[in-house]
C-alpha positions as CSV (number, residue, x, y, z in Angstrom):
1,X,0.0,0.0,0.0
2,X,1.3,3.0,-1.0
3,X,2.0,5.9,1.7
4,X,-0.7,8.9,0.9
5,X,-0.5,12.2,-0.9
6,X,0.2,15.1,1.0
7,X,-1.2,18.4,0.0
8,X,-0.1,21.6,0.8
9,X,-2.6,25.1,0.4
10,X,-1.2,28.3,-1.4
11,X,-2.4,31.7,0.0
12,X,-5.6,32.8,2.0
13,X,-6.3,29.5,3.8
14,X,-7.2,30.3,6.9
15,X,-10.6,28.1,7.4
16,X,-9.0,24.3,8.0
17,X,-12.0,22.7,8.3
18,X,-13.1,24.0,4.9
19,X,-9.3,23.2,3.6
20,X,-9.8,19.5,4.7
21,X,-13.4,19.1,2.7
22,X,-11.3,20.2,-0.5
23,X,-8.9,18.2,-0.2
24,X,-11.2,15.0,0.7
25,X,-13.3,15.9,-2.7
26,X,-10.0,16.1,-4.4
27,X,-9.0,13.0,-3.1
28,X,-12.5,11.4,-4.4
29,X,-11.9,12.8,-7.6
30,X,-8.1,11.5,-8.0
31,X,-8.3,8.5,-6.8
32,X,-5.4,8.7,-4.4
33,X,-5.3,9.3,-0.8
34,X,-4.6,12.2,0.7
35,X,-3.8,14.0,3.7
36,X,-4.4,18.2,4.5
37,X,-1.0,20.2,5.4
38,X,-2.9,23.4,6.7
39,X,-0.8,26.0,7.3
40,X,-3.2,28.9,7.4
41,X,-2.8,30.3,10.6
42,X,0.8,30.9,10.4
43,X,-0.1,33.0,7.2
44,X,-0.7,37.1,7.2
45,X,-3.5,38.9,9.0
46,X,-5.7,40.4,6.5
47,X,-8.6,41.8,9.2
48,X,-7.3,44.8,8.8
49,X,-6.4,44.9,4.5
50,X,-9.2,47.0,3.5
51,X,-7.2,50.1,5.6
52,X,-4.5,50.3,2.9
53,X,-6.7,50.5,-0.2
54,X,-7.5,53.6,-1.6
55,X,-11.1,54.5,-2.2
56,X,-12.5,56.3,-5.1
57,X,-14.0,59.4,-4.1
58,X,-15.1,61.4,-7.4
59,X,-14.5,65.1,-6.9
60,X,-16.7,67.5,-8.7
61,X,-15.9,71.4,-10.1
62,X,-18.1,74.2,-11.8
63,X,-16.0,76.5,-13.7
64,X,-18.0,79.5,-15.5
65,X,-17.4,79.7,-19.4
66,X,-14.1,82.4,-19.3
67,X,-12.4,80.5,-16.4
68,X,-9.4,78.5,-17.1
69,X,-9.4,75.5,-15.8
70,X,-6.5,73.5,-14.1
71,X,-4.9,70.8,-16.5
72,X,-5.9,67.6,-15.0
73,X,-3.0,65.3,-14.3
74,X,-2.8,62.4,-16.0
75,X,-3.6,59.4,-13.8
76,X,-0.5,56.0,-13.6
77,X,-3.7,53.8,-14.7
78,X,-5.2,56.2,-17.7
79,X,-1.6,57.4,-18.4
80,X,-0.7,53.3,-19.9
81,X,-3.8,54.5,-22.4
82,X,-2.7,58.2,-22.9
83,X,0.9,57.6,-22.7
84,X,2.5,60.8,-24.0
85,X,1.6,63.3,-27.2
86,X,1.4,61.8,-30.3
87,X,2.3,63.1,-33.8
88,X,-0.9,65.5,-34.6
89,X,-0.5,65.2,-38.0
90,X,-2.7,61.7,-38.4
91,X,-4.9,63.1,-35.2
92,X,-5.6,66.7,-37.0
93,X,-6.9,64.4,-40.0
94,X,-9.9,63.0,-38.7
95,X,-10.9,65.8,-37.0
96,X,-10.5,68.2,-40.2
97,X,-12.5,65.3,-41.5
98,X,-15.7,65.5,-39.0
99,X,-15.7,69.0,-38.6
100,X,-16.0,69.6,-42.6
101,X,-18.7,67.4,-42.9
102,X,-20.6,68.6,-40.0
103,X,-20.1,72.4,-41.1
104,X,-21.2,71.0,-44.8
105,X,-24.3,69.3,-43.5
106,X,-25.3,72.5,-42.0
107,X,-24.3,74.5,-45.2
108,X,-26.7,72.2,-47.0
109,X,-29.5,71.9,-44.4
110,X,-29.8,75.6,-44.8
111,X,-30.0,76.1,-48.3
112,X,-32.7,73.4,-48.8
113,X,-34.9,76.1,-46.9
114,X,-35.2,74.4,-43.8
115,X,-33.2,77.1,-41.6
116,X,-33.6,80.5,-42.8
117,X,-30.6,81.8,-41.6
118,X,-28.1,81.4,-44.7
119,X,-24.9,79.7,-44.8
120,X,-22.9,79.6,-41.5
121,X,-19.7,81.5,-43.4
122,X,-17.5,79.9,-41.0
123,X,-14.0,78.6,-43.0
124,X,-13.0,75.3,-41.9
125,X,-9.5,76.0,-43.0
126,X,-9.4,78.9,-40.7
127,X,-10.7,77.2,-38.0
128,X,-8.2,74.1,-38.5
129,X,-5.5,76.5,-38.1
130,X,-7.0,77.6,-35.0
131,X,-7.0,74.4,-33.5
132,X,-3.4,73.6,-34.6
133,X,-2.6,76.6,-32.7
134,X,-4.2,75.0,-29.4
135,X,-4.2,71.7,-30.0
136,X,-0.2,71.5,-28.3
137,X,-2.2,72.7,-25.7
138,X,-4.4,69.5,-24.6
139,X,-3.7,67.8,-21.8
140,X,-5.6,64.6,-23.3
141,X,-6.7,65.1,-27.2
142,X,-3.0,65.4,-28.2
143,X,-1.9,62.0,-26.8
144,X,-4.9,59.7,-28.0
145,X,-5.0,58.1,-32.0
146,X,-8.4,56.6,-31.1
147,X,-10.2,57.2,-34.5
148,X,-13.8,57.6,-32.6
149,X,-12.9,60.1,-30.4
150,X,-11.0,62.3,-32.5
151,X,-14.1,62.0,-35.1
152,X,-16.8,62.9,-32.1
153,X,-14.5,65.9,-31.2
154,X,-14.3,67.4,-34.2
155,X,-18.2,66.7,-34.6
156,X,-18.7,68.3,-31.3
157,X,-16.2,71.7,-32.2
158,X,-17.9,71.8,-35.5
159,X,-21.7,71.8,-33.7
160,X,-20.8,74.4,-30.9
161,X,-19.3,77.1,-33.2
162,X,-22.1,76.5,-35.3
163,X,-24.8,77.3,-32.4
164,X,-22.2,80.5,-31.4
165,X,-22.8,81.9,-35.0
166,X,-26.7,81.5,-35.0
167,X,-28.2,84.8,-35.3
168,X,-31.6,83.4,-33.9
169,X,-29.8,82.4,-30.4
170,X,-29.6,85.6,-28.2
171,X,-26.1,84.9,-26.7
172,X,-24.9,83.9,-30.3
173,X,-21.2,85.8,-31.1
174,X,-23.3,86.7,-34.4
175,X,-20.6,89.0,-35.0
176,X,-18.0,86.2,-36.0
177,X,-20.2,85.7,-39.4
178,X,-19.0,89.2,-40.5
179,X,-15.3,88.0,-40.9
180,X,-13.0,91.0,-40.2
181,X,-9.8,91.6,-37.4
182,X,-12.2,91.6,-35.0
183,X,-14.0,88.6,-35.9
184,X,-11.4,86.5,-36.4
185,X,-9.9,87.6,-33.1
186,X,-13.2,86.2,-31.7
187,X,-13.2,83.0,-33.7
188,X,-9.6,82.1,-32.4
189,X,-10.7,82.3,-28.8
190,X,-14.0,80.8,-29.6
191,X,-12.1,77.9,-30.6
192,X,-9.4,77.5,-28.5
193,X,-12.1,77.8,-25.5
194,X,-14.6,74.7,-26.7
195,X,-11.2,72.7,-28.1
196,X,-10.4,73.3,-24.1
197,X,-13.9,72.1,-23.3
198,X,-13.6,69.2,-25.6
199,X,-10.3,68.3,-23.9
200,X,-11.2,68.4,-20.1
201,X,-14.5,66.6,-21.0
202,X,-12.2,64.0,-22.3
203,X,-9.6,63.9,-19.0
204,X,-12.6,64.5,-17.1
205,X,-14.2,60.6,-18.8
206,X,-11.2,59.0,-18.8
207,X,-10.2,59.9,-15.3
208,X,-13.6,58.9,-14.2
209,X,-13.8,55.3,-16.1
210,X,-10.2,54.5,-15.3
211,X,-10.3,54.7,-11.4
212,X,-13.8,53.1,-11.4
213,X,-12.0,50.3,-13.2
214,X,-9.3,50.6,-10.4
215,X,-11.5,50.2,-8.1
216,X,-13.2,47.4,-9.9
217,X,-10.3,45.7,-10.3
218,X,-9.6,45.9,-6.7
219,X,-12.6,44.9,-5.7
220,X,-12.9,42.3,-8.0
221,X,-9.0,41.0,-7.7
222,X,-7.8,42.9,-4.9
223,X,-8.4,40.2,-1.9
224,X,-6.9,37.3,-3.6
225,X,-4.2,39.4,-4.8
226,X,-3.4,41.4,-1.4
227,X,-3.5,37.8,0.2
228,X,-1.5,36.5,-1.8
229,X,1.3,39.0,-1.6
230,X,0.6,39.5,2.8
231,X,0.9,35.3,2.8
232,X,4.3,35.5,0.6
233,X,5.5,37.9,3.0
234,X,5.0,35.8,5.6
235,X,6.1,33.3,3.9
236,X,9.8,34.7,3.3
237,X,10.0,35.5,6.9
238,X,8.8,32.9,8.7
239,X,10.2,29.7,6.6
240,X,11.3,27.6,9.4
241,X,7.7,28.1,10.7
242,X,5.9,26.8,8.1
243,X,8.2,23.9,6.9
244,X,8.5,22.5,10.4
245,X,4.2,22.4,10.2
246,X,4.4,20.8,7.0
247,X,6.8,18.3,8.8
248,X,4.8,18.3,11.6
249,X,1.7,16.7,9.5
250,X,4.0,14.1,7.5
251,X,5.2,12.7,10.6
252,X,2.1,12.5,12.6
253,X,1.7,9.6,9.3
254,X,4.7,8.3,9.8
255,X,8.3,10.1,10.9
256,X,10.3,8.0,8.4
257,X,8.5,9.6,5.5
258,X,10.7,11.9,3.5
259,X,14.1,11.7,5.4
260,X,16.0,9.8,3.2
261,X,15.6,8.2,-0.3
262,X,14.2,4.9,0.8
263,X,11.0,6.6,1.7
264,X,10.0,9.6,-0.2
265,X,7.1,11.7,-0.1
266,X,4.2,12.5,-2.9
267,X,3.3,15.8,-2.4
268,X,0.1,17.7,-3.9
269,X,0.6,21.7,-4.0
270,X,-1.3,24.8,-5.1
271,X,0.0,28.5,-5.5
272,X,2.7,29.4,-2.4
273,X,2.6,25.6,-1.5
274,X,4.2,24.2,-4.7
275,X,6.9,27.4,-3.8
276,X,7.1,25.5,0.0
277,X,7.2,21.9,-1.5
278,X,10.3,23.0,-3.9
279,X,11.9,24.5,-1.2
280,X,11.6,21.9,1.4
281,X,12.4,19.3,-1.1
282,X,16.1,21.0,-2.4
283,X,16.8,22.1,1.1
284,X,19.9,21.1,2.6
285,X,18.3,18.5,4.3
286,X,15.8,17.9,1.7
287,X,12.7,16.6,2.2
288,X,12.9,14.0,-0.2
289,X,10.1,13.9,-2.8
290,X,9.5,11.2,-5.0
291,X,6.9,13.2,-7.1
292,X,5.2,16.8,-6.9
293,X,2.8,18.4,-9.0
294,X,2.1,21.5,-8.5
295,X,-0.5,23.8,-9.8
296,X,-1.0,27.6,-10.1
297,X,2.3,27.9,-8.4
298,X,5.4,30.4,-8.5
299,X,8.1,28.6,-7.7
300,X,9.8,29.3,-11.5
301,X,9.4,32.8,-10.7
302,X,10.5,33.7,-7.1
303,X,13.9,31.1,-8.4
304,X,14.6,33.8,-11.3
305,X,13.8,36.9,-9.4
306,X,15.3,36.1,-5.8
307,X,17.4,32.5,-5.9
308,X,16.0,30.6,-3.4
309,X,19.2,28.5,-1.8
310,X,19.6,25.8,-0.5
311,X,20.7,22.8,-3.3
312,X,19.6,25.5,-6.1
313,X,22.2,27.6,-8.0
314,X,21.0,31.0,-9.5
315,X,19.6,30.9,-12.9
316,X,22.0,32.7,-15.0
317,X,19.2,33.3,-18.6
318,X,20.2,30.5,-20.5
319,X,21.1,27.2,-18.9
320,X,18.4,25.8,-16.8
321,X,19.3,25.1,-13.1
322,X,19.9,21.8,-11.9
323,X,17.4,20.1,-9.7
324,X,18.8,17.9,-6.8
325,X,17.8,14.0,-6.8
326,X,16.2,14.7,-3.6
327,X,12.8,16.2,-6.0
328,X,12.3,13.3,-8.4
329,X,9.8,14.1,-10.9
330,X,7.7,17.4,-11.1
331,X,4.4,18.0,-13.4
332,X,3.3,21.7,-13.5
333,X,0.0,22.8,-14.3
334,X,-0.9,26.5,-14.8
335,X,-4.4,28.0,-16.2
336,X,-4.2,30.6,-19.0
337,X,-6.1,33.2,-17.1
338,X,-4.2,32.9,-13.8
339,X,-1.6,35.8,-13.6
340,X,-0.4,33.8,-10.4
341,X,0.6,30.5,-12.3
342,X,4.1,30.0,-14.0
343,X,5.7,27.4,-16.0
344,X,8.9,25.6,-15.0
345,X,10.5,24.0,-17.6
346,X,12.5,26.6,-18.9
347,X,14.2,27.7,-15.6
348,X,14.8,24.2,-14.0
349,X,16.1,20.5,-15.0
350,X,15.5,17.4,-12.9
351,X,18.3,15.1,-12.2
352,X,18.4,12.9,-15.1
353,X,18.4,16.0,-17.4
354,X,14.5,16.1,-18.3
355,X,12.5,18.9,-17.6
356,X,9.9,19.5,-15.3
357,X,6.4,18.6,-17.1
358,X,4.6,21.8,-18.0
359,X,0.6,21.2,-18.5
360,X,-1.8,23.9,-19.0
361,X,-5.2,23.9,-18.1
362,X,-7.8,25.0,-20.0
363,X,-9.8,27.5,-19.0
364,X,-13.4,27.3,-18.3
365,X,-16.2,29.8,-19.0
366,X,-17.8,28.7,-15.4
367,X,-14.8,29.9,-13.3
368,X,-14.6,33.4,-14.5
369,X,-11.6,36.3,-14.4
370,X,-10.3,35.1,-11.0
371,X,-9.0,31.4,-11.7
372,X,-6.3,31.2,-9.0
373,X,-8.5,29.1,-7.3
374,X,-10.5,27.8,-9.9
375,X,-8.3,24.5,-9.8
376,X,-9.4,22.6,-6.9
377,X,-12.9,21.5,-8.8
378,X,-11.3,21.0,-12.0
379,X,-11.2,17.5,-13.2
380,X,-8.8,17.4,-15.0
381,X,-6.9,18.7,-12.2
382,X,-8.0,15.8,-10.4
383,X,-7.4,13.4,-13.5
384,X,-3.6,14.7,-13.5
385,X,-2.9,14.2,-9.9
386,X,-4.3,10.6,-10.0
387,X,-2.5,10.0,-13.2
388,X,0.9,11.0,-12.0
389,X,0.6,9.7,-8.3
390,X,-0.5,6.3,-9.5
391,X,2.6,6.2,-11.3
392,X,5.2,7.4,-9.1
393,X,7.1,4.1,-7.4
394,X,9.2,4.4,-4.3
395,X,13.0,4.5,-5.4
């Protein structure tokens, strides 16, 4: 009879009784035996999370028409979409194109009789040059090439100068129709002012959408992701802690397991525990692991960023490092949509020169955006385990 699985929990386990009716419907599903390594309560306090988020509070101001408004500073989660200024020459385009069809609609509205107020007599060239003047000036128009709102803005220009030369609204500037010094004078503040308008509408929108997405986003992916990084923490900190409680649980089975290569242990692991299994099992005193899979797990990617020790030499970006014998085999699964799950094969080697197996997982429309945990129900999660335990054959 072979000895059981042991499986370790990643981050944000803190409920063990709920921890232990996963892993006995994993079990179910697998086929293998297992036994729950809870480590939970050793991990990070997260009561008291919710006091380092930021919260989105939208801030309102009324500015009368011949105030100048305060550019409005562009946001670190708009400015990835509004990077920097762009050339103007392809922006300039489509609105020149939009704002001469929108004043020729009107020219040809009004000559069919249905207005009765003559042609506007507003020169779209002059009032292109008008906005080349100003449009250096935008805060937010000058560093977007999206084709839309570059059309609706030079709509929108086209429309308001339009109602300002109407001679049957009472706070029309009629006098712009007449042309003259004076007029054009007029006409280049006119436009500069609504191209302003245009352009704080815009930062104004964009400001707006982008920290409700923030604040979407960290309501939506905040927890698992604040956990995850306040467990990690712990995690780096308190080592010893946690690997003597996974040792703890392995010898309450049987002390013998996993202290020398006559007895080996099968270990189970998902997120931060496949990074705890790797590390206990090329420790200098190893545990020794006959086979590991791992899933949504990180172990790849703390190795690169921050060599972990022990048996492990750095990875130096092209030769993959050595695994001891002490981890025998190793199948990785990762899901496409989990930002938390990294492959292995390319940054590690077992110790008869194959790689580690790298499976993915294919996403499901049922688990959603979040899928870090996703992988518990999954059957073929389930199917893998089972597959690769029921092969695995003390050395």
């Amino acid at each position: 009879m072979k000895d059981p699985v042991f499986v370790i929990h990643g981050v944000a386990n803190r409920d063990e009784e709920e921890f232990t009716s996963v892993v006995s419907a994993l079990a179910a599903a697998a086929g293998v035996d297992m036994v729950p390594v809870h480590w939970g309560d050793l991990g990070a306090q997260e009561q008291f999370i919710e006091a380092a988020l930021p919260v989105y509070r939208p801030e309102t101001e009324i500015l009368r028409d011949d105030q100048e408004a305060e550019p409005l500073a562009v946001a670190p989660l708009t400015a990835a979409v509004f990077d920097h200024p762009l050339d103007e020459g392809p922006q300039l385009v489509q609105v020149e194109a939009a704002l001469r069809e929108h004043l020729d609609a009107q020219d040809d509205e009004r000559s069919d009789g249905l207005r009765d107020h003559g042609g506007s007599h507003l020169d779209p060239d002059q009032i292109l040059e008008y906005v080349r003047e100003a449009w250096a000036d935008t805060e937010w128009l000058c560093r977007t090439d999206d084709a839309q709102l570059l059309h609706e803005t030079g709509s929108a220009l086209a429309h308001a100068l339009l109602d300002e030369t109407d001679p049957g609204l009472d706070d029309a500037f009629y006098g712009l129709r007449g042309g003259g010094a004076d007029g054009d004078s007029r006409l280049r503040s006119l436009v500069r002012r609504r191209l302003k308008d245009l352009d704080r509408v815009t930062g104004a929108a964009v400001q707006a959408l982008g920290a409700r997405l923030n604040h979407a986003m960290r309501s939506r992916f905040g927890p698992g992701t604040t956990r995850f990084l306040g467990d990690v923490l712990v995690y780096q900190r308190h080592q010893d802690a946690i690997h003597a409680r996974v040792r703890q649980v392995i010898d309450e089975v049987d002390p013998g397991l996993g202290r020398s290569p006559d007895r080996p242990v099968r270990v189970a692991a998902h997120s931060l525990g496949g990074v705890i299994a790797v590390d206990m099992a090329t420790a200098a005193e190893p545990l020794w692991t006959e086979s590991l899979v791992t899933f949504g797990s990180q172990a790849a990617f703390f190795h690169v960023c921050d060599p972990r020790g022990g048996q492990l030499a750095p990875y130096g970006g092209s030769v993959p490092v050595h695994l001891p014998v002490s981890l025998n085999r190793w199948t990785n699964l990762w899901e496409p949509l989990d930002v938390l799950a990294f492959a292995a094969s390319k940054v590690f080697r077992l110790h008869d020169g194959t790689a580690p197996v790298d499976l993915p997982v294919h996403h499901q429309a049922s688990t959603g955006m979040w899928t870090h945990s996703a992988y518990w129900g999954l059957p073929y999660v389930a199917s893998v385990i089972g597959d690769v335990m029921s092969q695995a054959q003390p050395r």
